[in-house]
VMD Tcl script that draws the C-alpha trace (Angstrom):
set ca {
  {0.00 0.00 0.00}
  {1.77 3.12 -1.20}
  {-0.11 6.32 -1.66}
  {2.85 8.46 -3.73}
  {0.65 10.19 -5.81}
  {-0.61 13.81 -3.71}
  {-3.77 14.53 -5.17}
  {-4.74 10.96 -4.36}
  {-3.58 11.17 -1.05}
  {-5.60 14.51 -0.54}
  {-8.75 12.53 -2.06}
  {-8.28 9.95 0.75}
  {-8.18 12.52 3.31}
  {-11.04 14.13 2.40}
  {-12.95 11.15 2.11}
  {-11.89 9.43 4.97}
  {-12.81 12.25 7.41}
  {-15.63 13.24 5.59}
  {-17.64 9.56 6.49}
  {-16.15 8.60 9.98}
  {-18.57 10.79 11.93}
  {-21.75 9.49 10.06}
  {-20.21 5.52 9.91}
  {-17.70 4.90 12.79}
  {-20.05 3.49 15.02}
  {-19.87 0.41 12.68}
  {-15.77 0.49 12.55}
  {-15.34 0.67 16.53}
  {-13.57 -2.68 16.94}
  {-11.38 -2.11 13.68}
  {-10.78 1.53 14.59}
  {-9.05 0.42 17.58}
  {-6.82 -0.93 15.52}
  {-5.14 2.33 13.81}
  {-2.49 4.20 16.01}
  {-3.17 7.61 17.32}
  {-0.24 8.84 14.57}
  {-2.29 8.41 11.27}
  {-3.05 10.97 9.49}
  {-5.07 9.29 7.01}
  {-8.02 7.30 7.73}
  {-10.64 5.41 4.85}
  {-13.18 3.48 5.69}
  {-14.87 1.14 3.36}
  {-18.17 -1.03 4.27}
  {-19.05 -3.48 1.07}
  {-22.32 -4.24 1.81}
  {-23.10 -1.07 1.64}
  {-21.83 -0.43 -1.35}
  {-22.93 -3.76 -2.67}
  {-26.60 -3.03 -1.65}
  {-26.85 0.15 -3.24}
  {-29.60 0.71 -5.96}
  {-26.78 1.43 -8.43}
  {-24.87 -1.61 -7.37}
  {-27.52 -3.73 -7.35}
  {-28.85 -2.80 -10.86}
  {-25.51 -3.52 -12.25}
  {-24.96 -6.42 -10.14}
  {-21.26 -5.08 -8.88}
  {-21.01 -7.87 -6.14}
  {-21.18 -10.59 -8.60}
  {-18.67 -8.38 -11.35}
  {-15.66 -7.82 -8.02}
  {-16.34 -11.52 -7.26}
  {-15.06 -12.51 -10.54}
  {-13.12 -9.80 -11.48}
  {-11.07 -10.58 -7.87}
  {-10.95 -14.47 -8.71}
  {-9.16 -13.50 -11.77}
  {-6.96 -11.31 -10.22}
  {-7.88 -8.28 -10.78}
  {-8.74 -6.83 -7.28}
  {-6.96 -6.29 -4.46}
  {-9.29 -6.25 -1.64}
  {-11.04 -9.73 -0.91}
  {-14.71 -10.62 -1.55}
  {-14.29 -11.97 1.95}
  {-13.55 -8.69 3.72}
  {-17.25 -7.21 5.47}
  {-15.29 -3.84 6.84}
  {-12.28 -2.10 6.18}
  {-10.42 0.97 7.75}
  {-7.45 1.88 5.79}
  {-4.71 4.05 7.48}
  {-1.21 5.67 6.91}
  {0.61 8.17 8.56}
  {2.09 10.09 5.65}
  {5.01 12.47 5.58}
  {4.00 15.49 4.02}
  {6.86 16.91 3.17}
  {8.38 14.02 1.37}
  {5.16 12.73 0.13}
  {6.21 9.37 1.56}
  {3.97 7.15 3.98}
  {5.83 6.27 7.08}
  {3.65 3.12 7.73}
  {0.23 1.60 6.62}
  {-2.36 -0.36 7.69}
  {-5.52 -1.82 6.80}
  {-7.71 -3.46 9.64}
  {-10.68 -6.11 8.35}
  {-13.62 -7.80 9.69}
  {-14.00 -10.63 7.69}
  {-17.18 -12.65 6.64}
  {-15.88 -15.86 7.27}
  {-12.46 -16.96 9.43}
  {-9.35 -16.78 7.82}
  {-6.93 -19.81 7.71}
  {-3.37 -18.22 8.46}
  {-1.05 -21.39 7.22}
  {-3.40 -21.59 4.11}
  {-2.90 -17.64 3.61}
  {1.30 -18.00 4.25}
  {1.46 -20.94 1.87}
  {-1.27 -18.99 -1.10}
  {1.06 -16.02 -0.68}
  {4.78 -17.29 -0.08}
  {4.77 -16.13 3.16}
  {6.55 -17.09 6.31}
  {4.08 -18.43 9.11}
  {5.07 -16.65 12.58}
  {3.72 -15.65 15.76}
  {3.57 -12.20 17.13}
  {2.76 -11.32 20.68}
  {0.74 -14.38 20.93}
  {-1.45 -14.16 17.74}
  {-0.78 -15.42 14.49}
  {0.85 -13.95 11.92}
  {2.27 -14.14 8.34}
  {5.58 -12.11 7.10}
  {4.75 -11.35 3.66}
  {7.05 -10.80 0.84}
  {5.88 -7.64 -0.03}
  {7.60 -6.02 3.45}
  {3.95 -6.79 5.25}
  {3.02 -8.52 8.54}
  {-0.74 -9.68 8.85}
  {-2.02 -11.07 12.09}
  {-5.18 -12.42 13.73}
  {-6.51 -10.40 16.12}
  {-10.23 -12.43 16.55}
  {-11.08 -15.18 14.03}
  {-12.88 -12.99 12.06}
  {-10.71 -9.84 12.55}
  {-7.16 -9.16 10.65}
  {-4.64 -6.48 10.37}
  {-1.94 -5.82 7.93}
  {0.97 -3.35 8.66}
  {3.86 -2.55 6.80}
  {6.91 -1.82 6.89}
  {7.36 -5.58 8.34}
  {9.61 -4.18 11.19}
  {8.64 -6.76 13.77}
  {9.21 -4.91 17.06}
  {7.31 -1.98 15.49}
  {4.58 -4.50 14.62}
  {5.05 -5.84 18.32}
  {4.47 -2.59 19.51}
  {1.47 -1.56 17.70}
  {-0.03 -4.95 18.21}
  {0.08 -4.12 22.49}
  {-1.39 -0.60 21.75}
  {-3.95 -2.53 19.79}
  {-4.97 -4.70 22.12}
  {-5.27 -2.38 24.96}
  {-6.99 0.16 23.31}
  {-9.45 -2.43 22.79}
  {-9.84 -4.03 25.84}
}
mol new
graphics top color blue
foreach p $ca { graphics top sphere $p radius 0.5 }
foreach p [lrange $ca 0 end-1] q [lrange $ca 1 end] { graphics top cylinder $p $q radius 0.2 }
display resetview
């Protein structure tokens, strides 16, 4: 997840503050998940975009399905909520660290996910978690509830994994 390009970065903002009063209620658990440093914050909830009049006229939950089986998607049929956060460095235009927090529809199988993805299967801070070759670390925080961050720096990960959990709790 790299957001280099500024006026997309601006859109993001915009958007992403513009919805979480009206729709955070919703995100609570997955909000949790983002530190206090972001300075970006999206928040994406597909059945309601998949229940839409407009989406449901042109049948856009069966057109992602497929388009996302044939690789052409990036964000899983699977995934019920999203909140997708950075903390971006303005003046270099360069995102410090992301994340993206999902509740999923149904469980996801972490040794399944590390073998699909050529990953390495680890543990962090007593949940499980995948490295992934794309400098990523995913990990379980409830069956149905994931988190990616990257850069993969694993005491950073550590770290925000503890804030995580307490803020929850």
């Amino acid at each position: 997840m790299t957001y280099s390009n500024p006026t997309i970065v601006c859109l993001l903002w915009v958007l992403g503050f513009s919805v979480l009063p009206a729709t955070a209620g919703a995100f609570d658990d997955l909000l949790t998940k983002v530190p206090a440093d972001a300075n970006i914050v999206m928040l994406l909830n597909s059945d309601t975009i998949f229940n839409s009049p407009i989406a449901q006229k042109e049948n856009w939950r069966e057109k992602y399905e497929q388009g996302f089986a044939s690789g052409v998607g990036h964000i899983s049929p699977n995934v019920q909520r999203l909140v997708l956060a950075t903390q971006m460095d303005l003046e270099r235009k360069q995102p410090n660290w992301n994340l993206a927090a999902a509740e999923l529809k149904t469980p996801l199988s972490f040794p399944n996910f590390a073998r699909e993805r050529r990953g390495a299967l680890d543990q962090i801070d007593g949940s499980a978690a995948v490295a992934l070759r794309n400098d990523t670390y995913l990990l379980e925080f409830a069956p149905s509830v994931v988190a990616a961050m990257s850069p993969a720096n694993r005491q950073s990960v550590a770290r925000w994994k503890r804030t995580a959990a307490a803020t929850a709790a």
